[in-house]
N, CA, C and O atoms as a GROMACS GRO file, in nm:
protein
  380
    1UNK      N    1  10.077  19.762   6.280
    1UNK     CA    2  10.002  19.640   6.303
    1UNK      C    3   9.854  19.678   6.316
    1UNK      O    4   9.813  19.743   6.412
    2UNK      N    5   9.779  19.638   6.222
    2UNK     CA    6   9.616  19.618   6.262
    2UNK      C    7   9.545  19.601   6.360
    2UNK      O    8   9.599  19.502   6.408
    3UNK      N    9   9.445  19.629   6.438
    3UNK     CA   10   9.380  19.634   6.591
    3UNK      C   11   9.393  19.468   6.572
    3UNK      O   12   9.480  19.412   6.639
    4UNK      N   13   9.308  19.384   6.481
    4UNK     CA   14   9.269  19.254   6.474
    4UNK      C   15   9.429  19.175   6.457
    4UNK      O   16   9.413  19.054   6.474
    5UNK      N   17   9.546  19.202   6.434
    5UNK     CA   18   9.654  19.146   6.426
    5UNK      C   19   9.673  19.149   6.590
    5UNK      O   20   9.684  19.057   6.672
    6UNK      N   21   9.672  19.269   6.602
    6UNK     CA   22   9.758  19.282   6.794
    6UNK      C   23   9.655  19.260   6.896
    6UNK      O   24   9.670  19.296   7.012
    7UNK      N   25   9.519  19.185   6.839
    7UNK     CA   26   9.404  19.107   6.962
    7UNK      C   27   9.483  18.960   6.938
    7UNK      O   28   9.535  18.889   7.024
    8UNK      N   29   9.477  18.943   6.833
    8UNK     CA   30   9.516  18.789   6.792
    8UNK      C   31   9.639  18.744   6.879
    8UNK      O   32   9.661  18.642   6.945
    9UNK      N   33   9.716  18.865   6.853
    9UNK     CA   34   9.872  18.799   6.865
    9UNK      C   35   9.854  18.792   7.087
    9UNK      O   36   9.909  18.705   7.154
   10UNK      N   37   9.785  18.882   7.133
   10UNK     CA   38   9.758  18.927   7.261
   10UNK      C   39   9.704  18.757   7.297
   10UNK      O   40   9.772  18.681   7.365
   11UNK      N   41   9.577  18.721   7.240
   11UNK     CA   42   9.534  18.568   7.244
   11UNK      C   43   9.595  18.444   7.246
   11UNK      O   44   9.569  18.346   7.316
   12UNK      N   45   9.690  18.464   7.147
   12UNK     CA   46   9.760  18.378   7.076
   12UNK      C   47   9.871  18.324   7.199
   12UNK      O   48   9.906  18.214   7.241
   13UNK      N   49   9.913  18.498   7.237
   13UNK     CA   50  10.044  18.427   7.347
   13UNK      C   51   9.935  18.427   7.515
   13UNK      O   52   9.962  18.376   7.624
   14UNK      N   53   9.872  18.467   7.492
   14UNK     CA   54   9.761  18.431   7.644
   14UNK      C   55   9.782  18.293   7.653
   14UNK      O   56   9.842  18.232   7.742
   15UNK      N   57   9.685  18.216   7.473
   15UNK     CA   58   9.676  18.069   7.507
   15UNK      C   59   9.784  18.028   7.548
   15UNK      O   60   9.794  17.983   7.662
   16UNK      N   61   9.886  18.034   7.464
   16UNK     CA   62  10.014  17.948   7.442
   16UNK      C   63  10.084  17.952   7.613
   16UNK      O   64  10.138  17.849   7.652
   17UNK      N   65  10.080  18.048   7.688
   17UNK     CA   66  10.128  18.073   7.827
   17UNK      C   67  10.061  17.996   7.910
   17UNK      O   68  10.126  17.961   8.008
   18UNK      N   69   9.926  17.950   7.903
   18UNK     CA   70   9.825  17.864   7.979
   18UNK      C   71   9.838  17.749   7.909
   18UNK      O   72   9.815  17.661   7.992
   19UNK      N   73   9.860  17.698   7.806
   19UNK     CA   74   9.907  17.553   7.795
   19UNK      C   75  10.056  17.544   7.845
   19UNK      O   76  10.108  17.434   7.862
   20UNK      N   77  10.088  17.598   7.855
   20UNK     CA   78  10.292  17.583   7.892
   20UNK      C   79  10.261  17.566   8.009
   20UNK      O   80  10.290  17.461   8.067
   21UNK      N   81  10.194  17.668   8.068
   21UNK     CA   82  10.154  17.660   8.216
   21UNK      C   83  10.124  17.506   8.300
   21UNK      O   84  10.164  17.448   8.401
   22UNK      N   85  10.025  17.484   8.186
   22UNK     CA   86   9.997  17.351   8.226
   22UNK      C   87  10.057  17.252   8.250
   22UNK      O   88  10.073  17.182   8.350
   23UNK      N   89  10.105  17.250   8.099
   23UNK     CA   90  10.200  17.091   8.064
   23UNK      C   91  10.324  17.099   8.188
   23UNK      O   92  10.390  16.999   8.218
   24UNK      N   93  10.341  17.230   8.253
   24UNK     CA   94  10.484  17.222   8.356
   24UNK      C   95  10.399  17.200   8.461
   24UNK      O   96  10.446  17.095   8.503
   25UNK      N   97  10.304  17.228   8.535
   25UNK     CA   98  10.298  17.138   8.606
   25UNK      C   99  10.206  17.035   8.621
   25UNK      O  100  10.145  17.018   8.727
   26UNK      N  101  10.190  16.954   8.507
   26UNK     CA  102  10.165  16.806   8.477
   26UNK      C  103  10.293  16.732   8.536
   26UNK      O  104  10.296  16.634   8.609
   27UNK      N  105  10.434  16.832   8.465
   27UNK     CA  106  10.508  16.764   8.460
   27UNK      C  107  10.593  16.771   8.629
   27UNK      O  108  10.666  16.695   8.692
   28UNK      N  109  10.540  16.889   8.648
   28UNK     CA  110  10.572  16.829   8.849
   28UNK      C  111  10.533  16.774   8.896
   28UNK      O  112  10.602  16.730   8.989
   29UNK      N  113  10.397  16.721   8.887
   29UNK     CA  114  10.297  16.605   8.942
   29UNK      C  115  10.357  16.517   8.897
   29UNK      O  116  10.362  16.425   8.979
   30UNK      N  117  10.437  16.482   8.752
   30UNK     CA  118  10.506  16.328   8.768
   30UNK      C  119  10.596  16.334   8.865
   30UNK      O  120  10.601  16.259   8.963
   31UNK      N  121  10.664  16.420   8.840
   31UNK     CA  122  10.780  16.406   8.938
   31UNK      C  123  10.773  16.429   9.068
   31UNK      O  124  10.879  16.467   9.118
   32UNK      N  125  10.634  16.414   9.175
   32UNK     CA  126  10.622  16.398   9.302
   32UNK      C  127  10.534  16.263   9.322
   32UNK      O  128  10.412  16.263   9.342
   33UNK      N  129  10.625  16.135   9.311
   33UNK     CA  130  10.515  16.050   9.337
   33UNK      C  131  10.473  16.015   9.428
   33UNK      O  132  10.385  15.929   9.434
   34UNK      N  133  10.532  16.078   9.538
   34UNK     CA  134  10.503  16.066   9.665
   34UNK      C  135  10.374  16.099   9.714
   34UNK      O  136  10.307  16.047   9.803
   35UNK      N  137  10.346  16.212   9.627
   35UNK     CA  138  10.191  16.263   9.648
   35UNK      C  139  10.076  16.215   9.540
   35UNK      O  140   9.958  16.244   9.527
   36UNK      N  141  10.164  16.128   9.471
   36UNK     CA  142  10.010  16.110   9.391
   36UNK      C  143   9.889  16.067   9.407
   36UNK      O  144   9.795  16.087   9.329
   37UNK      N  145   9.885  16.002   9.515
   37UNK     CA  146   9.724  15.988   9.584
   37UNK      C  147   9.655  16.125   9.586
   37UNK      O  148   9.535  16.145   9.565
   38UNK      N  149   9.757  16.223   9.619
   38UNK     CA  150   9.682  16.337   9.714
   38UNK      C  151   9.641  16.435   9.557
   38UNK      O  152   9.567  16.533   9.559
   39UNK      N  153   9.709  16.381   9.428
   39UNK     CA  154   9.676  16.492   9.295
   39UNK      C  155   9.600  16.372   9.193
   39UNK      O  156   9.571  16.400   9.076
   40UNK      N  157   9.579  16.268   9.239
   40UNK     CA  158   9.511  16.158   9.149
   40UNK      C  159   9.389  16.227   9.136
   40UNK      O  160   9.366  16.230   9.015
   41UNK      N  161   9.259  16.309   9.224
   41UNK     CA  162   9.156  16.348   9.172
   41UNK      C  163   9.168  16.457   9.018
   41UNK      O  164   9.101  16.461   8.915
   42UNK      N  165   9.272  16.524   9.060
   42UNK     CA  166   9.250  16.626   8.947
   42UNK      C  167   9.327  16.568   8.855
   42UNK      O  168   9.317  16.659   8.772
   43UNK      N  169   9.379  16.510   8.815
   43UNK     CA  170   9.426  16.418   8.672
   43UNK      C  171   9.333  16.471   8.548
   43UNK      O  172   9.339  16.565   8.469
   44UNK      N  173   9.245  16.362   8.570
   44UNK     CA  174   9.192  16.382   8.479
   44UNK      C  175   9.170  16.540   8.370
   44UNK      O  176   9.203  16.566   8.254
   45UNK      N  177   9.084  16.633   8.496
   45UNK     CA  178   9.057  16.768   8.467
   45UNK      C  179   9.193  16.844   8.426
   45UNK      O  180   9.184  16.926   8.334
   46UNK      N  181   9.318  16.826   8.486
   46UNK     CA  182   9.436  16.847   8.422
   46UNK      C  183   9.472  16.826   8.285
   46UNK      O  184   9.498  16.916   8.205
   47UNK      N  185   9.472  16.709   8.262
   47UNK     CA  186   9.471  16.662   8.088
   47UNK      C  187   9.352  16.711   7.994
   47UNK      O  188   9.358  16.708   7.872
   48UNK      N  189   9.230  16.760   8.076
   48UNK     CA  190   9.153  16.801   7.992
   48UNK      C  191   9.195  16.938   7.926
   48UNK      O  192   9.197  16.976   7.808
   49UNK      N  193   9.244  17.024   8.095
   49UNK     CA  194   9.275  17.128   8.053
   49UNK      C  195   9.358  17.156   7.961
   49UNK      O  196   9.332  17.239   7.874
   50UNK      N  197   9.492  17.077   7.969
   50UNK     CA  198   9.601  17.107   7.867
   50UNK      C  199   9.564  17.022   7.727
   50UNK      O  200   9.658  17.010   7.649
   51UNK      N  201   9.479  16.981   7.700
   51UNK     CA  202   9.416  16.951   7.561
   51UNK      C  203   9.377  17.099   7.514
   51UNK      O  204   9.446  17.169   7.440
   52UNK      N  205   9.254  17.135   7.571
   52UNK     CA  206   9.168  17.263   7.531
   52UNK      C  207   9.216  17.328   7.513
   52UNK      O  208   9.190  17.388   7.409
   53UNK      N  209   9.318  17.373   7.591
   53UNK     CA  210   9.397  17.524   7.576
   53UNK      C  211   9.548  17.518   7.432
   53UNK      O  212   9.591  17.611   7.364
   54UNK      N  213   9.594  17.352   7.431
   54UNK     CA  214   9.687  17.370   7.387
   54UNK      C  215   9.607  17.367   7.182
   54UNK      O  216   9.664  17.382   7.074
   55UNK      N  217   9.462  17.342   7.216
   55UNK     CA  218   9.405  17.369   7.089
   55UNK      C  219   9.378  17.496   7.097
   55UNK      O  220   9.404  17.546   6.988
   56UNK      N  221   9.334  17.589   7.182
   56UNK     CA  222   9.326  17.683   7.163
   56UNK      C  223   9.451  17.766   7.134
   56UNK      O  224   9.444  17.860   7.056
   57UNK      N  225   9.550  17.739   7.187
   57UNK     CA  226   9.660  17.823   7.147
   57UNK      C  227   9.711  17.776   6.985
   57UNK      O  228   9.779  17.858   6.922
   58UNK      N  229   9.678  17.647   6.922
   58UNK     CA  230   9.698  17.631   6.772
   58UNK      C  231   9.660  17.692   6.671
   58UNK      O  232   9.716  17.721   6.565
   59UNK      N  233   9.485  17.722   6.741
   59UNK     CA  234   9.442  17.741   6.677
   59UNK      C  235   9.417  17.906   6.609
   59UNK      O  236   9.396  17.945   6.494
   60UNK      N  237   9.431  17.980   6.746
   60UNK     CA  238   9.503  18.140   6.774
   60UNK      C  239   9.603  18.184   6.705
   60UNK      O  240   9.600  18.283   6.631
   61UNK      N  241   9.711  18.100   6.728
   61UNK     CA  242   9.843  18.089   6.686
   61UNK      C  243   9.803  18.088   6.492
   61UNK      O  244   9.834  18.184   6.421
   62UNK      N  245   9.747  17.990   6.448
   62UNK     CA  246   9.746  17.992   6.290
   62UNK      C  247   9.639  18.104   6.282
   62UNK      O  248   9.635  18.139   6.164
   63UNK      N  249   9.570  18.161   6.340
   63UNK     CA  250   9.526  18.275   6.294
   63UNK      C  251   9.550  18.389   6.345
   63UNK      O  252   9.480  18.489   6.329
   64UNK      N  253   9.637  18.382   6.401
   64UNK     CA  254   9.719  18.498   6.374
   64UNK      C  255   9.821  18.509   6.288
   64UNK      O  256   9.809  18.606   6.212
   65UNK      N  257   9.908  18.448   6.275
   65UNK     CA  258  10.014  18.383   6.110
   65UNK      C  259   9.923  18.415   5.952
   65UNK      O  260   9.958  18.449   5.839
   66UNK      N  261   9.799  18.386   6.015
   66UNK     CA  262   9.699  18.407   5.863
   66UNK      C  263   9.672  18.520   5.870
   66UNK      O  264   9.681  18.566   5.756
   67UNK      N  265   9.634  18.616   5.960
   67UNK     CA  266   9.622  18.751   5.964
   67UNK      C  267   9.702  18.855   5.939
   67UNK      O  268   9.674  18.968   5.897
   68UNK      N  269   9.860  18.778   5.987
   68UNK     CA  270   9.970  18.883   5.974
   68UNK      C  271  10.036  18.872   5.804
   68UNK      O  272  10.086  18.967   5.743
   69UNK      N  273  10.022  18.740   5.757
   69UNK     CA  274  10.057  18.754   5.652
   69UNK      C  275   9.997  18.731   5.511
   69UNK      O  276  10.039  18.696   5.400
   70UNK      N  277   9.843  18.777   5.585
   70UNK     CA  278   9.710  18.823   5.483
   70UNK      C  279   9.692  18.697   5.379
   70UNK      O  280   9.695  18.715   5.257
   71UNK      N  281   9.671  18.545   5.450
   71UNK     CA  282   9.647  18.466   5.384
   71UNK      C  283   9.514  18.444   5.329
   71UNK      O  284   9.426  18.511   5.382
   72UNK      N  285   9.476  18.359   5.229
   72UNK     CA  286   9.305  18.352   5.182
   72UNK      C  287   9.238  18.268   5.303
   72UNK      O  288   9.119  18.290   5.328
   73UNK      N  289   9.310  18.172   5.380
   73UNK     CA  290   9.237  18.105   5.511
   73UNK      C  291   9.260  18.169   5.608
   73UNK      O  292   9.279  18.114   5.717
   74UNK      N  293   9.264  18.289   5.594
   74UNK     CA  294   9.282  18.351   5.742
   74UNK      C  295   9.158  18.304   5.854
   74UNK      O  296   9.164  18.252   5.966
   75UNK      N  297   9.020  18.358   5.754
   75UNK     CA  298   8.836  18.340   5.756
   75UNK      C  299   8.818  18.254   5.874
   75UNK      O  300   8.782  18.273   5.990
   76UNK      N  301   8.878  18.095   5.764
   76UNK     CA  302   8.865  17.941   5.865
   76UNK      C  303   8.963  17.960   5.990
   76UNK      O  304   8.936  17.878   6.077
   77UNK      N  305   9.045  18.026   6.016
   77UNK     CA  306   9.123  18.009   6.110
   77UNK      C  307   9.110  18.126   6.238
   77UNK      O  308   9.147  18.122   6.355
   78UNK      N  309   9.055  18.206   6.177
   78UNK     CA  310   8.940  18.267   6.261
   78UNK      C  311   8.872  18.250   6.321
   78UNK      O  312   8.866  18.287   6.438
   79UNK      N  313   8.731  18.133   6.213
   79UNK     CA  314   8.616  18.071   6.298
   79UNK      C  315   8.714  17.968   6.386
   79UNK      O  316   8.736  17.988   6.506
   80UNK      N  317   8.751  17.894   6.339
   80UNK     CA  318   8.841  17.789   6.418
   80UNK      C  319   8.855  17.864   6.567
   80UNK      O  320   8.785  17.813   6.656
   81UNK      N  321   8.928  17.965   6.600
   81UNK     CA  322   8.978  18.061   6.710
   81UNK      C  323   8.853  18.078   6.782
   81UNK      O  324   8.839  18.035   6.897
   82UNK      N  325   8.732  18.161   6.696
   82UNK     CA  326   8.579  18.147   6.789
   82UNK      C  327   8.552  18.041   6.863
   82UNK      O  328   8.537  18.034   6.985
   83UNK      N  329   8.545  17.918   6.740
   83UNK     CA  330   8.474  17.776   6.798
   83UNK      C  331   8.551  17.770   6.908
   83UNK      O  332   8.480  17.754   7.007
   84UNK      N  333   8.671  17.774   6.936
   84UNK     CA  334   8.759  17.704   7.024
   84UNK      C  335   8.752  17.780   7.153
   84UNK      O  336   8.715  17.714   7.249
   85UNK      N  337   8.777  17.896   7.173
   85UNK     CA  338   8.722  17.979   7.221
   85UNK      C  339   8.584  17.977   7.296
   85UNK      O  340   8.586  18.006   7.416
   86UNK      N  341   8.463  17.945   7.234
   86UNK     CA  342   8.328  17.916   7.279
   86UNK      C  343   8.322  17.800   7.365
   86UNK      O  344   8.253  17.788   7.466
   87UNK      N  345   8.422  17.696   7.304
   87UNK     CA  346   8.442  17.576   7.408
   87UNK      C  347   8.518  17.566   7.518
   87UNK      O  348   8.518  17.466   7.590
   88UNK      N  349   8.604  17.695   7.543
   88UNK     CA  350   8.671  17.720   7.643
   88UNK      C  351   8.549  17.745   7.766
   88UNK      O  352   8.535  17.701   7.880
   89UNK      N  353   8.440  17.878   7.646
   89UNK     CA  354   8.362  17.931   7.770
   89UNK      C  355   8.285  17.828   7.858
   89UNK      O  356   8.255  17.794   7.972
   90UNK      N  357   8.270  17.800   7.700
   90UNK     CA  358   8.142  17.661   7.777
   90UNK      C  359   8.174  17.555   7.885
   90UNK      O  360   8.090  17.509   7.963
   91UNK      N  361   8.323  17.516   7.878
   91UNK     CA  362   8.348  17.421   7.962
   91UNK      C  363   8.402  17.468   8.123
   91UNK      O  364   8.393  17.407   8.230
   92UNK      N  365   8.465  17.615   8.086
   92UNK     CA  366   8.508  17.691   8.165
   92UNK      C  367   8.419  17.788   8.273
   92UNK      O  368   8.441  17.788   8.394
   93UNK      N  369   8.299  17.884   8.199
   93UNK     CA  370   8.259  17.933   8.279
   93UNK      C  371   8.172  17.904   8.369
   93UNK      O  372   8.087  17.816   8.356
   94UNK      N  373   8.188  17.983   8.479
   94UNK     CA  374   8.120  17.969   8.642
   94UNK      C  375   7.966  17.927   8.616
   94UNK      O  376   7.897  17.984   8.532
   95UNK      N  377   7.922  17.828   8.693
   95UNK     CA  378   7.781  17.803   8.671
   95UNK      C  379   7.698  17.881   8.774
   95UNK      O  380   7.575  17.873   8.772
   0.00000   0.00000   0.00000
């Protein structure tokens, strides 16, 4: 396997583990409605998160598939992985 195949694939299942992450416990917050006053602030930022990440893990995910099996869009699915990536930092890192 290529250094750039086994970063990808390392990324790829990072994202995919932090959107899973997420969407399960979205899905315990439905199922405590007892507390939903007390998790109603972070809603929102919740759904943001599991948007971003679950694009980032798509988008990881097809470029790594394009890398491993040396497609001509590997390129776009690459930049795709940067862009997505950059918008992680941007929305993510510490101010």
């Amino acid at each position: 396997m290529k250094p750039l195949t086994a970063l990808l694939a390392i990324l790829a299942g990072s994202a995919v583990a932090l959107a899973a992450g997420l969407i399960m416990t979205w899905i315990v917050i439905l199922l405590l409605p007892e507390d939903e006053q007390r998790f109603a602030p972070e809603h929102a930022h919740l759904v943001r998160a599991i948007l971003v990440f679950t694009l980032f893990a798509a988008a990881s995910g097809a470029s790594f598939y394009g890398q491993l099996r040396e497609r001509r869009w590997r390129g776009g699915a690459h930049g795709a992985t940067l862009a997505v990536f950059g918008l992680v930092l941007w929305l993510y890192w510490p101010q």
